[in-house]
C-alpha positions in Angstrom: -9.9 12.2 2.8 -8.0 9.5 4.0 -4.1 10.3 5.6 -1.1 8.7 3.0 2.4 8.1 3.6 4.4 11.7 3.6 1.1 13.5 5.5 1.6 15.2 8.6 -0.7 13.3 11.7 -3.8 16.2 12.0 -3.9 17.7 15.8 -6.3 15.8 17.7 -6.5 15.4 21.1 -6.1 11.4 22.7 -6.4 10.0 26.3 -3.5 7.7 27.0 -4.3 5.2 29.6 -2.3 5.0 32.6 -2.0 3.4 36.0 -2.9 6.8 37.4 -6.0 7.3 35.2 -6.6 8.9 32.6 -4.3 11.3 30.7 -5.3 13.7 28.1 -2.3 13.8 25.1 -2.3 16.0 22.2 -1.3 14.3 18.9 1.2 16.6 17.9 3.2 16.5 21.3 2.4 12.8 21.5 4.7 11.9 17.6 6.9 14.6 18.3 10.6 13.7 17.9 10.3 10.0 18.0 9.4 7.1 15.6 6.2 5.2 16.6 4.7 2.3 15.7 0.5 2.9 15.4 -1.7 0.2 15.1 -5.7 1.0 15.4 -8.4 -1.9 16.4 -12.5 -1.9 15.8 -12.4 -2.2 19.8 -10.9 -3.2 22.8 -12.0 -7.0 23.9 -13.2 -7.9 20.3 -12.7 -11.3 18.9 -9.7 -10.3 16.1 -7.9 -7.4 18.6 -7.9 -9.8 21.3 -6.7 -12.8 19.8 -4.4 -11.3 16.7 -3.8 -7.5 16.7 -2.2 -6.7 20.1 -0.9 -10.6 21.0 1.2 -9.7 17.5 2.3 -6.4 18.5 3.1 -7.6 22.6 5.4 -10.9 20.8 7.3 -8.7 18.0 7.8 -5.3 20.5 11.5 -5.9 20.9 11.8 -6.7 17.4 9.9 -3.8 16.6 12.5 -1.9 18.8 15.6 -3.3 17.2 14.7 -2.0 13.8 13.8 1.6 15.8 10.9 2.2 17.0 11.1 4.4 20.1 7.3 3.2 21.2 4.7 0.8 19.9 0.8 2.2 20.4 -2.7 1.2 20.2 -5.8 3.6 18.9 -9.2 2.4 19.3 -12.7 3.9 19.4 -13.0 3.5 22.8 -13.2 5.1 26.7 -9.9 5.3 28.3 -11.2 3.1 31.4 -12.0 0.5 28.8 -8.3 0.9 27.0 -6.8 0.2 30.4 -8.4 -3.0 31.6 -8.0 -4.3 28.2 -4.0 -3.4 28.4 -4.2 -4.9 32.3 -6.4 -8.4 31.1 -3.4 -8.8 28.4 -0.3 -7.6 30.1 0.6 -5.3 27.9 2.7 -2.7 29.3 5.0 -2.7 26.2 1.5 -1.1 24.5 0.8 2.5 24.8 -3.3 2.7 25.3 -4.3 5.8 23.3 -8.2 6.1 23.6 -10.0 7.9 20.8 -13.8 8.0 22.5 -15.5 10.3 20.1 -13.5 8.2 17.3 -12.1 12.2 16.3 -8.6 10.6 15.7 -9.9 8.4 13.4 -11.9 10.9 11.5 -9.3 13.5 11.4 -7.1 10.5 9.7 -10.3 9.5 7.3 -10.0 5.8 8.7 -13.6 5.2 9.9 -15.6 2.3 9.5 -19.5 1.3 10.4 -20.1 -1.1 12.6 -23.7 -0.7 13.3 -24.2 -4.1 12.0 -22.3 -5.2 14.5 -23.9 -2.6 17.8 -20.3 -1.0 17.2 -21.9 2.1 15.6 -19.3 4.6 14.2 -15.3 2.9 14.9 -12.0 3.5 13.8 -10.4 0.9 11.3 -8.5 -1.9 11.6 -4.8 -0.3 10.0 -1.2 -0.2 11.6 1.1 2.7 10.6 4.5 4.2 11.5 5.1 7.7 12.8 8.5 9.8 12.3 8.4 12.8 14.0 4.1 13.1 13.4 4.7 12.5 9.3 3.5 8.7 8.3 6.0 6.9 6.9 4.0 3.7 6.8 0.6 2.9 6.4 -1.3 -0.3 6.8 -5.2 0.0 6.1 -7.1 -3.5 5.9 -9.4 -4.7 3.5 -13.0 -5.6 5.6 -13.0 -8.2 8.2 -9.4 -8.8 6.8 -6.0 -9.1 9.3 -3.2 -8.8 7.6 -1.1 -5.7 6.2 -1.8 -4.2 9.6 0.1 -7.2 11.8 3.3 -6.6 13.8 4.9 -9.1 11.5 3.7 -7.2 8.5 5.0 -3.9 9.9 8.5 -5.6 10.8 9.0 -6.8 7.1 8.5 -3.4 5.8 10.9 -1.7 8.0 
């Protein structure tokens, strides 16, 4: 079943990329008290995610800040090493690197795709949402192969 708006974040645990290596994060500590901004990407260093998804998210931060969000973050199907040297190649520092390896974020939220036609296998969605306090207050989920309701200048219109 897929998450909706008014549903509480399931606990999950993510590793948050970090200069120091990896750290291991529980979701419920991770949304607790503070309004974030969630967007989730196929994978890190993929055509779309690359050129769209975080470039958006990295331009509108402080825009996404001034209508308050505490802290802007990134969810993919991926390894943690692989979540860092993607934040390091695109400077993004104002981008909290959540890794989901064994996509169980993205199945505890319902928002799984198959990319086996692609040698993906089993990913997370391409979606953005908005955390308050762990309960979605936003959510974002694209159409296939689309980019659009899941944009940092989508996001920013509806706050």
């Amino acid at each position: 079943m897929t998450i909706s708006v008014g549903d509480r974040l399931p606990s999950t645990t993510l590793v948050k990329a970090t200069a120091n290596g990896p750290e291991q994060v529980s979701s419920d500590e991770y949304f607790a008290g503070r309004k974030v901004a969630l967007f989730s990407v196929p994978g890190a260093f993929t055509p779309t995610c690359s050129a769209k998804h975080l470039p958006g998210y990295l331009d509108k931060a402080e825009d996404l800040k001034a209508k308050g969000i505490d802290e802007i973050a990134c969810t993919a199907v991926n390894d943690p090493f692989v979540m860092g040297a993607w934040s390091k190649a695109n400077d993004a520092d104002a981008v909290t690197m959540l890794a989901d390896g064994n996509g169980t974020f993205a199945e505890a939220v319902g928002l799984t795709m198959d990319g086996s036609k692609f040698g993906l296998g089993k990913r997370g969605q391409r979606y953005s949402m908005v955390v308050n306090d762990g309960v979605v207050e936003q959510l974002n989920v694209e159409a296939p192969g689309e980019f659009n309701v899941s944009s940092a200048e989508h996001m920013l219109n509806e706050l």
